[in-house]
C-alpha positions in Angstrom: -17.7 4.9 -3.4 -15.2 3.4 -1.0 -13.0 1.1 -2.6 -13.0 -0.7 0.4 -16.0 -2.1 0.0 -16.1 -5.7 -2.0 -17.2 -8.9 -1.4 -15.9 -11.1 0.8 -14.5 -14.0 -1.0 -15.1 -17.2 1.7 -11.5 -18.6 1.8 -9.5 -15.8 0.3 -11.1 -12.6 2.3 -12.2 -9.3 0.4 -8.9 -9.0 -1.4 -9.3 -12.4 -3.6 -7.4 -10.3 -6.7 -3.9 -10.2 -5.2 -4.3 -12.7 -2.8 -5.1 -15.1 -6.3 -2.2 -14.1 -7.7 0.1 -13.9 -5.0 -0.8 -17.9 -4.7 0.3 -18.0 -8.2 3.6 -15.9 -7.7 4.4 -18.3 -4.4 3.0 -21.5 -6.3 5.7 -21.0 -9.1 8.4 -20.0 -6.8 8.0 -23.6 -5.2 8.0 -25.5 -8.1 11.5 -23.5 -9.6 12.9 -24.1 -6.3 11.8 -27.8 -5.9 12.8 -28.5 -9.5 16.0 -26.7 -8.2 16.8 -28.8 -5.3 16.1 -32.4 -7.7 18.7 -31.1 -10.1 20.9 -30.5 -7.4 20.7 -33.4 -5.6 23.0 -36.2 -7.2 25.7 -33.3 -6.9 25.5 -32.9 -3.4 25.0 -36.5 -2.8 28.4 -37.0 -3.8 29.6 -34.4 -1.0 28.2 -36.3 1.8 24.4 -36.6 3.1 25.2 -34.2 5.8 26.1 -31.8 3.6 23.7 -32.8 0.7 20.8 -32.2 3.2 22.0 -29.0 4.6 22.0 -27.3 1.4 18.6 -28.7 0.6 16.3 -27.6 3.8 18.6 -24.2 2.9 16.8 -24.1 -0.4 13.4 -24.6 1.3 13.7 -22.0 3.7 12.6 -19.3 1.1 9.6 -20.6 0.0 8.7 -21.6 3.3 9.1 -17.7 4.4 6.5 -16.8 0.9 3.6 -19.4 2.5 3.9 -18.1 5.9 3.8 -14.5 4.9 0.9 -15.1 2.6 -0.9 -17.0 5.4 0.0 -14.3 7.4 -1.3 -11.7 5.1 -4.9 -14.0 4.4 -5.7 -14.5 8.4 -5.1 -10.5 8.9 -7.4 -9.6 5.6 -10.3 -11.8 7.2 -10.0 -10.4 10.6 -8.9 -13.3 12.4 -5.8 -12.4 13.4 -4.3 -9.2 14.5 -0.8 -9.0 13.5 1.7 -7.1 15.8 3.3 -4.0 13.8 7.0 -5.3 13.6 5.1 -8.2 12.0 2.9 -6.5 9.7 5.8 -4.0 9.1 7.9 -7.4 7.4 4.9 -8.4 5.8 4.1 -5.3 4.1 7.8 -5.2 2.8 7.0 -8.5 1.7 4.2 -7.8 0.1 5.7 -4.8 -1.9 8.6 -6.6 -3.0 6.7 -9.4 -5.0 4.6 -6.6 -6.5 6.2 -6.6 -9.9 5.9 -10.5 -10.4 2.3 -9.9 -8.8 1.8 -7.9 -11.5 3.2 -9.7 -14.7 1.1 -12.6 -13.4 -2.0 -10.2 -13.3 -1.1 -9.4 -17.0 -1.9 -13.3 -17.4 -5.0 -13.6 -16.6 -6.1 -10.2 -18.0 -5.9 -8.1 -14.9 -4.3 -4.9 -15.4 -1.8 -3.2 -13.5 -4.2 -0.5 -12.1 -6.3 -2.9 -10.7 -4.2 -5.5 -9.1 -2.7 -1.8 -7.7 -5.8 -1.2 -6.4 -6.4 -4.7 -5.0 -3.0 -3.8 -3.1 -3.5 -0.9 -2.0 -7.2 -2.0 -0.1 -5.3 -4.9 1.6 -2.7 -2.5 3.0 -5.1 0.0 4.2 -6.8 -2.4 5.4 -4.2 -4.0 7.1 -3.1 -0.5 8.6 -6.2 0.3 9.6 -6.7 -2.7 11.7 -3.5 -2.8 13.5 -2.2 0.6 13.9 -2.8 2.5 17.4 -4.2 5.6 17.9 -2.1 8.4 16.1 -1.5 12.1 17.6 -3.6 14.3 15.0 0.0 16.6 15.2 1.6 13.6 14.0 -0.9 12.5 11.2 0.2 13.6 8.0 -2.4 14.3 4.8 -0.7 14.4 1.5 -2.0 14.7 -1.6 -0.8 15.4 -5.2 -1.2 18.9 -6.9 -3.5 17.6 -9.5 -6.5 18.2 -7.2 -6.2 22.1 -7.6 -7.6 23.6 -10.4 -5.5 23.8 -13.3 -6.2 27.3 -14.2 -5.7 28.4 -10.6 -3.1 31.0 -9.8 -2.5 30.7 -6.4 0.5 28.5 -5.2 -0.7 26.1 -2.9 2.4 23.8 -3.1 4.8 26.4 -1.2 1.7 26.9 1.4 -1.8 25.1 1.2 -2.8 28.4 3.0 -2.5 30.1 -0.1 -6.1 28.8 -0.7 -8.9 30.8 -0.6 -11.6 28.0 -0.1 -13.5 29.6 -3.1 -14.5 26.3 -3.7 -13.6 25.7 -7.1 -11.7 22.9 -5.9 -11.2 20.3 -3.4 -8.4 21.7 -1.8 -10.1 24.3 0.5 -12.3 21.3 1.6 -9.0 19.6 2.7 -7.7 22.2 4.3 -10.9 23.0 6.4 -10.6 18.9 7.4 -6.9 19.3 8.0 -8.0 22.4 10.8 -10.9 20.4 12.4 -8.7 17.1 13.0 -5.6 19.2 13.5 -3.2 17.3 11.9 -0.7 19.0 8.9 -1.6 19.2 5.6 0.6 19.4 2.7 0.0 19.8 -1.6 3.1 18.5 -3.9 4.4 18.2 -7.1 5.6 15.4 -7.2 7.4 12.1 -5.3 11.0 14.0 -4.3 9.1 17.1 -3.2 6.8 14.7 -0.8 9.6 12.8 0.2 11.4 15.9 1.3 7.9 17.1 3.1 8.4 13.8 4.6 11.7 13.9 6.0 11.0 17.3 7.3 7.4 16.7 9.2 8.4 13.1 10.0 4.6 12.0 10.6 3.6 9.2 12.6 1.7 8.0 9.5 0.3 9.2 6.5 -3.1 9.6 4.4 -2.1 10.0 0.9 -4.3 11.0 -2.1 -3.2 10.2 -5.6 -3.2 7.3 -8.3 -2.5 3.5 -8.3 0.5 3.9 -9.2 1.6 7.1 -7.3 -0.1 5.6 -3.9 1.9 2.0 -4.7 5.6 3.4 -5.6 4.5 6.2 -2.6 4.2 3.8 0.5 7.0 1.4 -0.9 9.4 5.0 -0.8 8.2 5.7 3.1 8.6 2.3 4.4 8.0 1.5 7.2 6.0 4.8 7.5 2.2 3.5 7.8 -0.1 4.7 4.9 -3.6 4.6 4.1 -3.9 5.7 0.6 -7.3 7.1 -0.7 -7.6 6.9 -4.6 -8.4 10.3 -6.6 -11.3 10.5 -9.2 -10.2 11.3 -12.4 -12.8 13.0 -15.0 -10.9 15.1 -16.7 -8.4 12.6 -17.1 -5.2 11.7 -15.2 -2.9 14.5 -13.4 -5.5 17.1 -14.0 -8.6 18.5 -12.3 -8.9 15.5 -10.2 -11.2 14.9 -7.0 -11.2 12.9 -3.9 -13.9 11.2 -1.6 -13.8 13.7 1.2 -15.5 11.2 2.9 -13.9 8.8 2.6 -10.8 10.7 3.7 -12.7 12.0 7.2 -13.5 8.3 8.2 -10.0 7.8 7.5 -8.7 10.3 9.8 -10.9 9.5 13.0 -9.8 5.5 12.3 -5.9 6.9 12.6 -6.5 9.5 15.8 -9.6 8.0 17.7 -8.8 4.4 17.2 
């Protein structure tokens, strides 16, 4: 099942999770920096009013940036607004730089870490999706973690995914044979330095990465300001280990990124 698909909250879009607790992140920042600028204020009162209110609409300007990004963030979840790419490229950063206090304030309320990942992950796919243009299938990148192969297999598909022989045991052949159709390069890692180096060396226009909440989170913070759509594995043999992918899910993906 996609993990797209949720219901649409009526104010807060189809992301309500992080877009809750962002509110809550933004909401606290406020008060600590109004509290702030009132214990400041006899201080620089005695400098001069000039001065006094220089420092104080200073002091504003960062939580003014957190409500305009968050607005930002809420109009483009909800369709209403497309967001030009050097602007969604900011907010993204933006978004991935609050993520830890995101998370402790998830913790909270009972929300754990995987799924306020996941609630992350949807809006920035999401948000990709919906403002990227069309992408060269030769530029288009699929990357996915080496977990998916079988664990017992012998055949090393992490120096060359055409090492597989599609015996259909796993995923990976089924990869592979979507990577040919679309045409774009296909790669299998170990791990985050090996796919940063595949990275740097194939230098995709963006990316459509398999692997965990927290893989796929720490992943398209590393490639910044490399767009990524990140698919979420299936785990039933537990993490890192026999794991699967909507292939799907991963095919509606690609003709999104190279059709438009």
């Amino acid at each position: 099942m996609r993990n797209q698909e949720q219901n649409e909250h009526p104010v807060l879009g189809r992301y309500p999770l992080y877009f809750k607790l962002t509110f809550a992140v933004f909401a606290a920042i406020t008060l600590i920096w109004a509290a702030l600028a009132y214990l400041l204020w006899p201080g620089l009162h005695r400098l001069g009013l000039p001065i006094a209110y220089g420092v104080e609409v200073l002091l504003g300007i960062f939580p003014l940036l957190c409500w305009i990004m968050w607005g930002s963030m809420l109009l483009a979840s909800t369709n209403h607004w497309r967001i030009h790419p050097i602007w969604l490229r900011i907010s993204n950063r933006w978004l991935y730089a609050f993520f830890p206090l995101v998370i402790l304030a998830g913790k909270t309320v009972g929300a754990s870490k995987d799924k306020v990942s996941q609630s992350l992950i949807d809006l920035i796919n999401h948000l990709v999706e919906l403002n990227l243009y069309k992408v060269p299938a030769d530029r288009l990148l699929l990357l996915t973690p080496h977990c998916l192969q079988k664990s017992d297999c012998v055949h090393k598909v992490t120096t060359d995914v055409h090492n597989c022989k599609r015996c259909g045991r796993c995923q990976v052949g089924t990869l592979l044979d979507i990577a040919d159709t679309y045409g774009c390069k296909f790669v299998v890692v170990t791990g985050g330095t090996l796919a940063r180096l595949m990275i740097k060396n194939i230098r995709p226009k963006a990316i459509v990465a398999i692997a965990c909440e927290r893989d796929l989170v720490s992943g398209m913070n590393d490639v910044f300001p490399i767009p990524v759509v990140g698919v979420l594995n299936e785990r039933p043999c537990g993490p890192c280990c026999n794991t699967r992918v909507d292939t799907d899910r991963i095919k509606e993906v690609m003709e999104k990124l190279i059709n438009g």
